[in-house]
PQR file of N, CA, C, O and H, with PARSE charges and radii, in Angstrom:
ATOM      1  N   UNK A   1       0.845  -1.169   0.000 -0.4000 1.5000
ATOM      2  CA  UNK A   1       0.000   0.000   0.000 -0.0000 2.0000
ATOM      3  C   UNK A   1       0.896   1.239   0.000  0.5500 1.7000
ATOM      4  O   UNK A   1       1.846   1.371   0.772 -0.5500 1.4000
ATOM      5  N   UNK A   2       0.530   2.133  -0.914 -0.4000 1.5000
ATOM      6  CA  UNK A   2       1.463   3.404  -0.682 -0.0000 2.0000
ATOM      7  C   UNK A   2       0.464   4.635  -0.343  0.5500 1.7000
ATOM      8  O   UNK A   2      -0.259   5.039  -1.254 -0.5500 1.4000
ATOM      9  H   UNK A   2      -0.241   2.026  -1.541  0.4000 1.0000
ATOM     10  N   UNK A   3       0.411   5.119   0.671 -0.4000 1.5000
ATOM     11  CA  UNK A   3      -0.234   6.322   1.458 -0.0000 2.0000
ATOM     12  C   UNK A   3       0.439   7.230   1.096  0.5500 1.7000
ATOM     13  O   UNK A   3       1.661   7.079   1.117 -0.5500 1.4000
ATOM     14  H   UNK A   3       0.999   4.790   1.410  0.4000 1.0000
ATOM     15  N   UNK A   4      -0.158   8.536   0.621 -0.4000 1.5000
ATOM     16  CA  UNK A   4       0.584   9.832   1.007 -0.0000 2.0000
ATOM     17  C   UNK A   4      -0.310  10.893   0.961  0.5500 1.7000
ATOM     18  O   UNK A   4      -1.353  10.879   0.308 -0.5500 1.4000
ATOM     19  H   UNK A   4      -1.150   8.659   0.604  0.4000 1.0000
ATOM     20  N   UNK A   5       0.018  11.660   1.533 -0.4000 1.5000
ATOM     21  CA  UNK A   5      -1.019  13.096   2.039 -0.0000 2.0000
ATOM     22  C   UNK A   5      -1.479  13.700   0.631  0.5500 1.7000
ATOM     23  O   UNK A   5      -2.512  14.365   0.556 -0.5500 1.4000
ATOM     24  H   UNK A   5       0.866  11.672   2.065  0.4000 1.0000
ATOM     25  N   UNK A   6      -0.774  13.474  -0.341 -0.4000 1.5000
ATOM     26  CA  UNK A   6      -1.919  14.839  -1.605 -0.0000 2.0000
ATOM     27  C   UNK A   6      -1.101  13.801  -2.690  0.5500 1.7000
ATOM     28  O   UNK A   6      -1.612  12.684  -2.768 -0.5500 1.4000
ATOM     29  H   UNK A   6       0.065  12.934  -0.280  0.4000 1.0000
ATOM     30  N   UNK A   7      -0.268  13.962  -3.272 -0.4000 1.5000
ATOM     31  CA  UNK A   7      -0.096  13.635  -4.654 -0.0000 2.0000
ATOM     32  C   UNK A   7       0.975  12.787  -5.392  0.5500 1.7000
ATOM     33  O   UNK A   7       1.295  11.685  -4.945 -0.5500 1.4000
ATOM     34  H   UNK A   7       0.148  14.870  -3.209  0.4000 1.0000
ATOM     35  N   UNK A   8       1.538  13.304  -6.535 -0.4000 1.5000
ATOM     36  CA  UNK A   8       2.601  12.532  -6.844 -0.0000 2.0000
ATOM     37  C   UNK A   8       3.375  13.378  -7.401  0.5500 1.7000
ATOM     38  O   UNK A   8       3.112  14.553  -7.143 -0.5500 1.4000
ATOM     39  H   UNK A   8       1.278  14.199  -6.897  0.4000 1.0000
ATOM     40  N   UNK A   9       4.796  13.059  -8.511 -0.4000 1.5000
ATOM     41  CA  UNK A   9       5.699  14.220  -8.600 -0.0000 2.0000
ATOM     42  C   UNK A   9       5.804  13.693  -9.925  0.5500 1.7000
ATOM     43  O   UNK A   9       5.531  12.495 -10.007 -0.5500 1.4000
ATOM     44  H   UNK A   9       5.010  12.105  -8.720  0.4000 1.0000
ATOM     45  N   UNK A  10       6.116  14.251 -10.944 -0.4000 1.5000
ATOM     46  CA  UNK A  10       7.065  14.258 -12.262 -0.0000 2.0000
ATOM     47  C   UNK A  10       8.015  13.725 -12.313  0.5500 1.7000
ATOM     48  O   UNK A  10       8.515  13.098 -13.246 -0.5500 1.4000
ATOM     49  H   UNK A  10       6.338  15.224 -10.877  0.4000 1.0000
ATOM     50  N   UNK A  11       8.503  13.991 -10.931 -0.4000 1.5000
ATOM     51  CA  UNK A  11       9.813  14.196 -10.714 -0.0000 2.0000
ATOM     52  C   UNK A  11      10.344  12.246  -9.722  0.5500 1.7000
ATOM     53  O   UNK A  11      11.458  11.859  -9.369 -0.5500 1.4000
ATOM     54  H   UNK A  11       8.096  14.501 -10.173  0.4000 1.0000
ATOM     55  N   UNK A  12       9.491  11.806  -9.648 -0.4000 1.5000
ATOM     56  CA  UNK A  12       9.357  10.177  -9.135 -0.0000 2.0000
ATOM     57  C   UNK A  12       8.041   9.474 -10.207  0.5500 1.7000
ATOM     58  O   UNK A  12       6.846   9.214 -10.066 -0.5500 1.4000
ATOM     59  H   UNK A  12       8.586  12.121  -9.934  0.4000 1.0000
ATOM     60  N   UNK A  13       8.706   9.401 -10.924 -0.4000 1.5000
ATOM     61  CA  UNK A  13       7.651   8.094 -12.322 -0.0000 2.0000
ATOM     62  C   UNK A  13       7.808   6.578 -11.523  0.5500 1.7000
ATOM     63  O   UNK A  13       7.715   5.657 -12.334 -0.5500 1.4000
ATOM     64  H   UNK A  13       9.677   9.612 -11.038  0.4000 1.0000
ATOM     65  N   UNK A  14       7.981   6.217 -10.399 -0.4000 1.5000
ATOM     66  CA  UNK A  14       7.598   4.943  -9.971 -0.0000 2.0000
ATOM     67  C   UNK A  14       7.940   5.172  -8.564  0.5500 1.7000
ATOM     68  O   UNK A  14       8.713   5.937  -7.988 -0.5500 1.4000
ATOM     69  H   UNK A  14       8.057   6.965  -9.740  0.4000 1.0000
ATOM     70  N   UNK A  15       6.675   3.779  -8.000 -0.4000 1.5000
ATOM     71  CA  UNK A  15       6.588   4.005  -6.422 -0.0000 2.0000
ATOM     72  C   UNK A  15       7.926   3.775  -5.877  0.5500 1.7000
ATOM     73  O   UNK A  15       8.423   4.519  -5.031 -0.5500 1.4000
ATOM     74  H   UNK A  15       6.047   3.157  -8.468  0.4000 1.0000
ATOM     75  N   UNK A  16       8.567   2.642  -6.409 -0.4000 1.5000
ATOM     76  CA  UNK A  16      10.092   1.994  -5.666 -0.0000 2.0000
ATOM     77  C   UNK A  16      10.866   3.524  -5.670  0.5500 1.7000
ATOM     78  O   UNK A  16      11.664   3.565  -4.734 -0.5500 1.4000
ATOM     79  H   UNK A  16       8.163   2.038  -7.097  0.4000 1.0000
ATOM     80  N   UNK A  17      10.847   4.952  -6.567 -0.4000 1.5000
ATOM     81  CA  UNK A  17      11.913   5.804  -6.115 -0.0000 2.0000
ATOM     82  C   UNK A  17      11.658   6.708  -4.505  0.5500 1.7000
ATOM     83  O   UNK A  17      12.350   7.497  -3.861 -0.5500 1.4000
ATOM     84  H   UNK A  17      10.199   4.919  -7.328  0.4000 1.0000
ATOM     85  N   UNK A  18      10.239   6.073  -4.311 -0.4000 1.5000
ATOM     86  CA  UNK A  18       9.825   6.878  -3.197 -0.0000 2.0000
ATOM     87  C   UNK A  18      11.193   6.758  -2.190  0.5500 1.7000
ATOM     88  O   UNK A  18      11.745   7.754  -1.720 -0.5500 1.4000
ATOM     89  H   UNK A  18       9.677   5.432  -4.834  0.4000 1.0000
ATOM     90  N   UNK A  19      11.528   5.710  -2.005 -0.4000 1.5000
ATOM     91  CA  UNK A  19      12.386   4.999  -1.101 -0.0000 2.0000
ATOM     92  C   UNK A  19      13.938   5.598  -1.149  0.5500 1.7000
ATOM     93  O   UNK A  19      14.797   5.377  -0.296 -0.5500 1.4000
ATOM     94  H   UNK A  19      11.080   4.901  -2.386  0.4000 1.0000
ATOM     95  N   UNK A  20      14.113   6.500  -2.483 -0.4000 1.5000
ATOM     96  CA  UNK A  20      15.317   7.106  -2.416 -0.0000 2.0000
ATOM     97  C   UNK A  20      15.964   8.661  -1.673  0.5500 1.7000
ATOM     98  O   UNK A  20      17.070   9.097  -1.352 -0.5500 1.4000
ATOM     99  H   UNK A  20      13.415   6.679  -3.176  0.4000 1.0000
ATOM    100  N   UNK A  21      14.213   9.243  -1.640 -0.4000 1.5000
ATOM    101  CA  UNK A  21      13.917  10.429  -1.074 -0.0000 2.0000
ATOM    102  C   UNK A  21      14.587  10.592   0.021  0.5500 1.7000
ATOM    103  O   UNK A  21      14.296   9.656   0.766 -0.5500 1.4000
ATOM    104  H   UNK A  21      13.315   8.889  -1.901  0.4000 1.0000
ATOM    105  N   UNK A  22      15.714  11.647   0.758 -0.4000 1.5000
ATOM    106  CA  UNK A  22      15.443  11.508   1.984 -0.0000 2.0000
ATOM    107  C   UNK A  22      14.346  11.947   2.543  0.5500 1.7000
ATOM    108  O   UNK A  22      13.925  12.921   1.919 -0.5500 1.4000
ATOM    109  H   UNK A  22      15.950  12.406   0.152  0.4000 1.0000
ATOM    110  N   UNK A  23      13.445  11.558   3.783 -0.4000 1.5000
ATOM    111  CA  UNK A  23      12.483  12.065   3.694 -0.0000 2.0000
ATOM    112  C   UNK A  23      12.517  12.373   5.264  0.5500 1.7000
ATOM    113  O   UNK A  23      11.445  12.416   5.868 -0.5500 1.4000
ATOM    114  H   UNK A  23      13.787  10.767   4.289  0.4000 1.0000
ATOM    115  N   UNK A  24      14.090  12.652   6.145 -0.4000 1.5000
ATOM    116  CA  UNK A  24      14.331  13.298   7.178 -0.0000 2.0000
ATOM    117  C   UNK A  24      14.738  14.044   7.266  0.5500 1.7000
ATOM    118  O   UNK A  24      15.726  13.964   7.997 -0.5500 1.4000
ATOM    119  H   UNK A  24      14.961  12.617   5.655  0.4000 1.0000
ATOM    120  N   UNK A  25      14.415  15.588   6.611 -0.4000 1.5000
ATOM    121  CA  UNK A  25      14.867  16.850   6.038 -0.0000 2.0000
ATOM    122  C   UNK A  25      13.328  17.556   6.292  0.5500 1.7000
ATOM    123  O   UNK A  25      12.309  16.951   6.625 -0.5500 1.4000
ATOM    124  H   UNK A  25      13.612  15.652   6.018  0.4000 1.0000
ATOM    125  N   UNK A  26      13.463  18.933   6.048 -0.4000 1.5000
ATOM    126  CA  UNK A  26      12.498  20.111   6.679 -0.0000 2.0000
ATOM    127  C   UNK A  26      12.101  19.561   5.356  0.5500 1.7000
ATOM    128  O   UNK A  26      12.759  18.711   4.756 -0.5500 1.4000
ATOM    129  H   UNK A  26      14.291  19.425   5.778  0.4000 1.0000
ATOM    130  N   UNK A  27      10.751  20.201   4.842 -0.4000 1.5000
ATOM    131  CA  UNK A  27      10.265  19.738   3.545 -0.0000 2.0000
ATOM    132  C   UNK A  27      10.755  21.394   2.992  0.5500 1.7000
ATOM    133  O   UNK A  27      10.840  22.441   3.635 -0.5500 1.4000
ATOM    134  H   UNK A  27      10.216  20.891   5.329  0.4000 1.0000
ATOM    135  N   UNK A  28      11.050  21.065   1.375 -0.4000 1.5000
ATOM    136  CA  UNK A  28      11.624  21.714   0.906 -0.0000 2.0000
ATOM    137  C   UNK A  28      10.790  22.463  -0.001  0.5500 1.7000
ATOM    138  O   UNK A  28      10.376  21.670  -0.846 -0.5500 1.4000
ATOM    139  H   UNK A  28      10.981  20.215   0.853  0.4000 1.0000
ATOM    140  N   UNK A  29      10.230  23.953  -0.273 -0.4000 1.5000
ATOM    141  CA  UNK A  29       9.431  24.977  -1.014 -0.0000 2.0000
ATOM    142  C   UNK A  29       9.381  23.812  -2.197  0.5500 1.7000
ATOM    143  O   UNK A  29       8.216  23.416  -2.238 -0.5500 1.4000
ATOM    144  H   UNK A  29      10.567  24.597   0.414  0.4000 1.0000
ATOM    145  N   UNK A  30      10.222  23.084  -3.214 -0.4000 1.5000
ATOM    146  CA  UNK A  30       9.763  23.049  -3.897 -0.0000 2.0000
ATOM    147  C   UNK A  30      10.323  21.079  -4.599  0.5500 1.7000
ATOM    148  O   UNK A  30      10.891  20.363  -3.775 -0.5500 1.4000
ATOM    149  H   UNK A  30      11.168  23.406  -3.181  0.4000 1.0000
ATOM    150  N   UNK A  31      10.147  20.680  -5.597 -0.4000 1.5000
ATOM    151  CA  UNK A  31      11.228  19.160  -5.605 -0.0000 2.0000
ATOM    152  C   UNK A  31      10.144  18.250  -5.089  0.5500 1.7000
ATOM    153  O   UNK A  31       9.161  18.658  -4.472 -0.5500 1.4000
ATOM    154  H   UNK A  31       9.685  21.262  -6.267  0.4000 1.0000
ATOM    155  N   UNK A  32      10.499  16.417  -5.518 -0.4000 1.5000
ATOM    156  CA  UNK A  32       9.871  15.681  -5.410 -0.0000 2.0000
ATOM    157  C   UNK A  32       8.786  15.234  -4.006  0.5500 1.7000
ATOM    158  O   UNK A  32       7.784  14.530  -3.878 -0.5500 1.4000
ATOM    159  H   UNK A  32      11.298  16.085  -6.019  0.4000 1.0000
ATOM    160  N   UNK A  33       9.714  16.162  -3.017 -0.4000 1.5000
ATOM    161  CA  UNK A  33       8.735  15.667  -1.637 -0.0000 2.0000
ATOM    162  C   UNK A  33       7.635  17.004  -1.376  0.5500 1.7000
ATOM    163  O   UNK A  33       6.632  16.931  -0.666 -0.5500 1.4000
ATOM    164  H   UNK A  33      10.528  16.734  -3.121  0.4000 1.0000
ATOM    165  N   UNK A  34       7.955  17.870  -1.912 -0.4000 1.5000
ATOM    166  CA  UNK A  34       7.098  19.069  -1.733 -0.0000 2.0000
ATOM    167  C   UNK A  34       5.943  18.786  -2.330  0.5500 1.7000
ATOM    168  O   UNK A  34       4.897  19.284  -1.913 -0.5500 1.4000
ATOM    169  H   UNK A  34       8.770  17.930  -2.489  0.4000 1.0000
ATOM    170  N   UNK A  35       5.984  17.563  -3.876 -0.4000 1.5000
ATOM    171  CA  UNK A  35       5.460  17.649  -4.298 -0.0000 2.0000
ATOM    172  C   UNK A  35       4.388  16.314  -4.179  0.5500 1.7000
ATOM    173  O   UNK A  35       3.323  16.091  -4.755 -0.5500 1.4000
ATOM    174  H   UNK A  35       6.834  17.159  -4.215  0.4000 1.0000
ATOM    175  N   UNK A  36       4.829  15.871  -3.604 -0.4000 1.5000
ATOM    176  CA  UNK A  36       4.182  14.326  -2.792 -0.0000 2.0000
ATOM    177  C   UNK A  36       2.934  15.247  -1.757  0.5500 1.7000
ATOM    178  O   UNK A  36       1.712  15.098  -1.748 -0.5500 1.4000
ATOM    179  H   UNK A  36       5.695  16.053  -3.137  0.4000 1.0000
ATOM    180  N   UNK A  37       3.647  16.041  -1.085 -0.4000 1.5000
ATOM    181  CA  UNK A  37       2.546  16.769  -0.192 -0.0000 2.0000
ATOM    182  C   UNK A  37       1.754  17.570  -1.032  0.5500 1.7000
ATOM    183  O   UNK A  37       0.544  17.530  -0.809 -0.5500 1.4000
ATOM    184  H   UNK A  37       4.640  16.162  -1.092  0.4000 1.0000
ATOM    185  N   UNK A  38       2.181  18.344  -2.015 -0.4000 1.5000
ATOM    186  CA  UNK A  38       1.493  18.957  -1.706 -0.0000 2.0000
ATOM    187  C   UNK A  38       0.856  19.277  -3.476  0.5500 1.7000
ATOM    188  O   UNK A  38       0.489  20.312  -4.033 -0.5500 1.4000
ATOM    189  H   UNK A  38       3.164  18.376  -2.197  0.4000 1.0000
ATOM    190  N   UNK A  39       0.953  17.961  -3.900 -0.4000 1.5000
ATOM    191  CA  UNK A  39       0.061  17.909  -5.621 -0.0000 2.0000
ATOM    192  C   UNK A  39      -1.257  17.627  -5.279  0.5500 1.7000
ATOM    193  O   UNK A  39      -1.490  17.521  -4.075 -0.5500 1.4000
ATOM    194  H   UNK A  39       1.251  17.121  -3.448  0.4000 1.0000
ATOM    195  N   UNK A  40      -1.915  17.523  -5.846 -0.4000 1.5000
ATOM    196  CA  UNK A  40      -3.363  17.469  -6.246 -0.0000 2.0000
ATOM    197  C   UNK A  40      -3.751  16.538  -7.330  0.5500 1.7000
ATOM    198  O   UNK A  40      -3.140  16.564  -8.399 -0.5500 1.4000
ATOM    199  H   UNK A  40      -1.726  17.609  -6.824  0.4000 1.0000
ATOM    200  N   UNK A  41      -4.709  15.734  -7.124 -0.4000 1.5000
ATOM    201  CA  UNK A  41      -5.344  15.060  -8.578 -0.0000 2.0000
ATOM    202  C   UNK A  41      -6.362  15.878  -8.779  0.5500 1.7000
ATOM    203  O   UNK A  41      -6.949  16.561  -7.940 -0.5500 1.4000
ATOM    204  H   UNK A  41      -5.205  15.713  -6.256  0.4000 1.0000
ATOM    205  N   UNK A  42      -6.619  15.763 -10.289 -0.4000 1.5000
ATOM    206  CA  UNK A  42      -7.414  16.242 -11.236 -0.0000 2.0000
ATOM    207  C   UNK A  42      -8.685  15.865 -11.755  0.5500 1.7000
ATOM    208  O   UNK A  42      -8.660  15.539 -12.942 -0.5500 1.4000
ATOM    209  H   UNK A  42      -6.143  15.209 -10.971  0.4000 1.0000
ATOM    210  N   UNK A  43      -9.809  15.822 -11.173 -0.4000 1.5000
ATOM    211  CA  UNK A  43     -10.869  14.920 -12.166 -0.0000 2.0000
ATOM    212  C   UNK A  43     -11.172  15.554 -13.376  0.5500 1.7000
ATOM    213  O   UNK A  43     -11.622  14.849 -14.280 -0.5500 1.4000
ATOM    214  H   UNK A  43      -9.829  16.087 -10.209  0.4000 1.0000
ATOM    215  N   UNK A  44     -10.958  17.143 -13.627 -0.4000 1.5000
ATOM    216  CA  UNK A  44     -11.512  17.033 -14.885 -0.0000 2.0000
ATOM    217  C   UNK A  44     -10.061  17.150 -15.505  0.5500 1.7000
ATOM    218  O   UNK A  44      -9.224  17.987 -15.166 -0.5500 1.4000
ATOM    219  H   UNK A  44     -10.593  17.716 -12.893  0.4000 1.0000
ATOM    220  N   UNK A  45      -9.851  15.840 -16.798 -0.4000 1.5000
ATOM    221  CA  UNK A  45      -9.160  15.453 -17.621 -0.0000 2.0000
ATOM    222  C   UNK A  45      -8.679  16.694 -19.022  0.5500 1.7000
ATOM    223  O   UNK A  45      -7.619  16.854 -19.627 -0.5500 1.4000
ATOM    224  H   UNK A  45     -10.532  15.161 -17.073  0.4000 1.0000
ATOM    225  N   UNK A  46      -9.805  17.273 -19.101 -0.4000 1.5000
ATOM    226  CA  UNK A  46      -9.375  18.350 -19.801 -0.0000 2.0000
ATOM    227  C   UNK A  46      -8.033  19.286 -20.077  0.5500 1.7000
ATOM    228  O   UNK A  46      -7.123  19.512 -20.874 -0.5500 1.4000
ATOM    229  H   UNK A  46     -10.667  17.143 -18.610  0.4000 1.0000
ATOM    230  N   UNK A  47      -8.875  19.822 -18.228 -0.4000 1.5000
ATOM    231  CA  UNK A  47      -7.569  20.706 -17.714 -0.0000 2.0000
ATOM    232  C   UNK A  47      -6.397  20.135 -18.372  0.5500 1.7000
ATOM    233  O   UNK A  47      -5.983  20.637 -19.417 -0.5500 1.4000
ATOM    234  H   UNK A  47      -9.615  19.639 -17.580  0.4000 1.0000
ATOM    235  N   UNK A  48      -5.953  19.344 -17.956 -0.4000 1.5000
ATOM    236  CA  UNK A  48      -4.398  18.991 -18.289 -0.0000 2.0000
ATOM    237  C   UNK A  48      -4.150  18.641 -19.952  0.5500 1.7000
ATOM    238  O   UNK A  48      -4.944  17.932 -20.571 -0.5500 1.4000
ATOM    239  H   UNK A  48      -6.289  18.936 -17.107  0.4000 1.0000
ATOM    240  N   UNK A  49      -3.037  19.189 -20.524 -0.4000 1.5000
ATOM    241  CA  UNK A  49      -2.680  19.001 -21.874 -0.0000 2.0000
ATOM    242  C   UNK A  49      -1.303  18.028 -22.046  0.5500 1.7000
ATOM    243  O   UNK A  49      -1.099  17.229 -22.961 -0.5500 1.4000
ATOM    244  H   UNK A  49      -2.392  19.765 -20.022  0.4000 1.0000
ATOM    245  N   UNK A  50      -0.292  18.373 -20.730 -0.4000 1.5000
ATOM    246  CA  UNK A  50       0.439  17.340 -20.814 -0.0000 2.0000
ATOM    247  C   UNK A  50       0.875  16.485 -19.731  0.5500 1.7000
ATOM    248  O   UNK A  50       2.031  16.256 -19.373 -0.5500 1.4000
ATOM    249  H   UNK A  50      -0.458  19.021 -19.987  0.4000 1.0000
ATOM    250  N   UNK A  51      -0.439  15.957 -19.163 -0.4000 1.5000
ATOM    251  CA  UNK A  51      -0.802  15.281 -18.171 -0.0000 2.0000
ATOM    252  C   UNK A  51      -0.295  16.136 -16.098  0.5500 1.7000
ATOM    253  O   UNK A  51      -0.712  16.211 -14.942 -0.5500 1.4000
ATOM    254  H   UNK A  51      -1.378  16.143 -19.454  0.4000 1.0000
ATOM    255  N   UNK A  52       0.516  16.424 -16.753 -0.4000 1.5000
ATOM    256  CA  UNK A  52       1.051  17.491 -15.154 -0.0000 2.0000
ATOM    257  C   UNK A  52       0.209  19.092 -16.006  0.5500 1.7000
ATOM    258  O   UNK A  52       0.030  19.538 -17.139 -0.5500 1.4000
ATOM    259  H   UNK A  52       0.854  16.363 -17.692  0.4000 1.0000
ATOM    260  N   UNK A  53      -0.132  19.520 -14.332 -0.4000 1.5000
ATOM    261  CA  UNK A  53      -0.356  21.559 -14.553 -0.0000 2.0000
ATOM    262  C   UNK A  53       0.403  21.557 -13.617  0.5500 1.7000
ATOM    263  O   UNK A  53       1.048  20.734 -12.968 -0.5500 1.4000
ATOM    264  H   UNK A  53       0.014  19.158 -13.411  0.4000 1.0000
ATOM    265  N   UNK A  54       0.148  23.129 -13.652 -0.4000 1.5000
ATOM    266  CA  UNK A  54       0.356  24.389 -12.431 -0.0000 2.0000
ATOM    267  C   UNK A  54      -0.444  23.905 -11.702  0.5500 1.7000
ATOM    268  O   UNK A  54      -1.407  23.330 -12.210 -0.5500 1.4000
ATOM    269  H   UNK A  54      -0.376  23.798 -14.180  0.4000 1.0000
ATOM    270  N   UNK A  55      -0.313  23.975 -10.275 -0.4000 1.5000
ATOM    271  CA  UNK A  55      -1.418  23.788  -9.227 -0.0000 2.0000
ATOM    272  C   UNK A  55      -1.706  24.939  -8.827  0.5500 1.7000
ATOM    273  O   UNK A  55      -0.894  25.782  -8.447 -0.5500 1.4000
ATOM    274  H   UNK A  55       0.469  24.442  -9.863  0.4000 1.0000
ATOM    275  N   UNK A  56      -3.320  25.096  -8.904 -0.4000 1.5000
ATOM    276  CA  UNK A  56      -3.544  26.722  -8.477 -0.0000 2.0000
ATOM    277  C   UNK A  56      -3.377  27.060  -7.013  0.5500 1.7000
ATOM    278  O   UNK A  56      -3.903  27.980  -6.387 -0.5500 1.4000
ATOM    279  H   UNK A  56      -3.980  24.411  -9.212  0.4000 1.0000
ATOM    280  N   UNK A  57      -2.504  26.092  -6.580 -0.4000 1.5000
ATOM    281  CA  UNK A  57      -2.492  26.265  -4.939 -0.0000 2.0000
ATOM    282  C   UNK A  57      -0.815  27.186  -4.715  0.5500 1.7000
ATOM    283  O   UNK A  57      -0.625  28.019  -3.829 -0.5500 1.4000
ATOM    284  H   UNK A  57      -2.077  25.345  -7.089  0.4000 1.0000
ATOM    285  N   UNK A  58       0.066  26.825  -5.596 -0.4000 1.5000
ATOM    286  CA  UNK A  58       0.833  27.514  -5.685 -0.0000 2.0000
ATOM    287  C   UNK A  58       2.014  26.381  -5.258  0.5500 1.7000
ATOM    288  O   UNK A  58       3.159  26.831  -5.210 -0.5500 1.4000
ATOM    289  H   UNK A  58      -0.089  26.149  -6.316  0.4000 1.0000
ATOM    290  N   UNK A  59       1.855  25.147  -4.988 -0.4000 1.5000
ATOM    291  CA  UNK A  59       2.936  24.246  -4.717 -0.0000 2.0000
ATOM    292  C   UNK A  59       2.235  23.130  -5.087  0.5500 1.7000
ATOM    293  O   UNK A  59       1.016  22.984  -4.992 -0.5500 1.4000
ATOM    294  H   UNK A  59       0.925  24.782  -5.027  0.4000 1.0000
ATOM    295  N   UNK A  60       3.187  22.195  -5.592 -0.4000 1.5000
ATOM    296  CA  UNK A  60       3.088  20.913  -6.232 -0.0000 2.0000
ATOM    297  C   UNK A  60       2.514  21.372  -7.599  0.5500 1.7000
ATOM    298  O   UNK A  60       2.376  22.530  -7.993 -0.5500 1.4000
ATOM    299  H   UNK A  60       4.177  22.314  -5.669  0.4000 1.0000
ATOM    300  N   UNK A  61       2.182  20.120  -8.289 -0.4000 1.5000
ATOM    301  CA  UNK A  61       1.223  20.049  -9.493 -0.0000 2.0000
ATOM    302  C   UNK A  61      -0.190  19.799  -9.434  0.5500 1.7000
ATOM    303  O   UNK A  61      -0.710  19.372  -8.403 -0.5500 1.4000
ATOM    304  H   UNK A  61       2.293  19.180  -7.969  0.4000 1.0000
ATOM    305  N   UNK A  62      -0.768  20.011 -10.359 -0.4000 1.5000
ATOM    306  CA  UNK A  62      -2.143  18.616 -10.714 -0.0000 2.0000
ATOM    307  C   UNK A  62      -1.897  17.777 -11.389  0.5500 1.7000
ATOM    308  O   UNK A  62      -1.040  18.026 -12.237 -0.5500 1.4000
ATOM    309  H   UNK A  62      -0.346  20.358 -11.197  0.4000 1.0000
ATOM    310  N   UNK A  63      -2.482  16.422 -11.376 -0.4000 1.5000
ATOM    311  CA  UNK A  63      -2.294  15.788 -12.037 -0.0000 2.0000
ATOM    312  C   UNK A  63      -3.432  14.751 -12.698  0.5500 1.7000
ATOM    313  O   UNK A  63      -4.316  14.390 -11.921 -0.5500 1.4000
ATOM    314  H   UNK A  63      -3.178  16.220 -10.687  0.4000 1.0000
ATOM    315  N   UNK A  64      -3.465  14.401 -13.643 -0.4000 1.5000
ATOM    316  CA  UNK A  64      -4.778  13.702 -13.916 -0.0000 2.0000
ATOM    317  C   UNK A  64      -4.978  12.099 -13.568  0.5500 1.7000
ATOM    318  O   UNK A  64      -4.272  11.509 -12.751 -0.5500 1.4000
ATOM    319  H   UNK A  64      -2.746  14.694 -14.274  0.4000 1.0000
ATOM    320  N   UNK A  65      -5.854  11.600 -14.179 -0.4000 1.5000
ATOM    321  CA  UNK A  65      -5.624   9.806 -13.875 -0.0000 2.0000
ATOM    322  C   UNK A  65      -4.616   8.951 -14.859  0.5500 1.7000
ATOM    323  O   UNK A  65      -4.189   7.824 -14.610 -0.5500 1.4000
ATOM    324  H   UNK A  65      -6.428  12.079 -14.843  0.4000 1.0000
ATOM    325  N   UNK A  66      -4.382   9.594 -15.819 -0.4000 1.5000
ATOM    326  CA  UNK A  66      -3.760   9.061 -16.321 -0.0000 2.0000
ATOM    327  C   UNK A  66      -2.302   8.691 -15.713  0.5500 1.7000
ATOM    328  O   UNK A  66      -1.750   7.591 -15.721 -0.5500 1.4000
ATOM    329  H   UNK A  66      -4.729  10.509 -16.022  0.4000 1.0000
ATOM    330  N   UNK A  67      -1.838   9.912 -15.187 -0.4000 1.5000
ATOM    331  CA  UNK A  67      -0.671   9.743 -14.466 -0.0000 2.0000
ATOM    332  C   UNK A  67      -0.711   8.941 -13.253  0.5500 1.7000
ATOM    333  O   UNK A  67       0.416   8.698 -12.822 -0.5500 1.4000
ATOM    334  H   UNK A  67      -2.287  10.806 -15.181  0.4000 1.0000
ATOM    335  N   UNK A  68      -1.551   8.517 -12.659 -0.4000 1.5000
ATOM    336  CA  UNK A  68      -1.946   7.711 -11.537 -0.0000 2.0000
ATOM    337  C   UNK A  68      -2.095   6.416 -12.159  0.5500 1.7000
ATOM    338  O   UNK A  68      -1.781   5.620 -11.274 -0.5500 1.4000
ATOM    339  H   UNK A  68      -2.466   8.714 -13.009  0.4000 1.0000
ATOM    340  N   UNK A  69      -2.455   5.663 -13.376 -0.4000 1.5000
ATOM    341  CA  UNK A  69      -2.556   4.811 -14.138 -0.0000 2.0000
ATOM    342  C   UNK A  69      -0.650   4.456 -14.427  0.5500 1.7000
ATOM    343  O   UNK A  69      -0.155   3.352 -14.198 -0.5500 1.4000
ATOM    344  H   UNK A  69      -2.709   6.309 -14.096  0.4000 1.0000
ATOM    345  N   UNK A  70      -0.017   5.415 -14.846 -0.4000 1.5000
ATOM    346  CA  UNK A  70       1.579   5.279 -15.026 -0.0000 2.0000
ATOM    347  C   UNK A  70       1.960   4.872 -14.100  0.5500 1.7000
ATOM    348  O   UNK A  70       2.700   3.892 -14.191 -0.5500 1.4000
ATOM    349  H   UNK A  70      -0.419   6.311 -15.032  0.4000 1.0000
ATOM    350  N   UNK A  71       1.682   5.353 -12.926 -0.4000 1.5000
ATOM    351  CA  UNK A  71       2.435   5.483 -11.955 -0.0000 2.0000
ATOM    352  C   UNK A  71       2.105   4.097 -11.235  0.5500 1.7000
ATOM    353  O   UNK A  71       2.993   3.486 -10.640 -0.5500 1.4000
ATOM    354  H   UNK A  71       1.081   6.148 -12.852  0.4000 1.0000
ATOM    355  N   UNK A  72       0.932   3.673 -11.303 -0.4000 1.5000
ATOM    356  CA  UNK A  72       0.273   2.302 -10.855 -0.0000 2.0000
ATOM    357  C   UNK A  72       0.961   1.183 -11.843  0.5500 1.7000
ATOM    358  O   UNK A  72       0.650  -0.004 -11.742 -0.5500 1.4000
ATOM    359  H   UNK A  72       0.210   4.170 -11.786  0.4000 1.0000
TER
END
C-alpha cells in the first residue's frame, strides 16, 4: 500500500523511487517531496494538456488519472 497526504511528482515516475527520497529533512518549497505533499489530482481530464499543470495552490502540481494509471 502506498499512502501519502496529496499527490505525486514528475519528478518520481515509480513508487520503488519513493524509497530514495530523503524524507528526514524540513520539507523543501519546492522538488519531489514538496510535491508528494502537496500535488493534487485532477478529475476534470481536460484541464491537463500534458498530463502534469500548475497547481492553483501555488505548490506541487495537478495531475490527472492518467498519471496515476503510469504510476500504478
Amino acid at each position: 500500500m502506498f499512502c501519502i497526504h496529496a499527490g505525486l511528482s514528475p519528478d518520481v515516475p515509480t513508487i520503488d523511487q519513493v524509497n530514495v527520497i530523503d524524507r528526514r529533512i524540513e520539507v523543501p518549497a519546492v522538488g519531489p517531496l514538496a510535491d508528494l505533499l502537496w500535488s493534487d489530482p485532477e478529475p476534470k481530464q481536460e484541464v491537463l494538456t500534458q498530463g502534469w499543470g500548475p497547481n492553483p495552490r501555488g505548490a506541487g502540481y495537478i495531475f490527472g488519472e492518467n498519471i496515476v494509471d503510469e504510476v500504478n
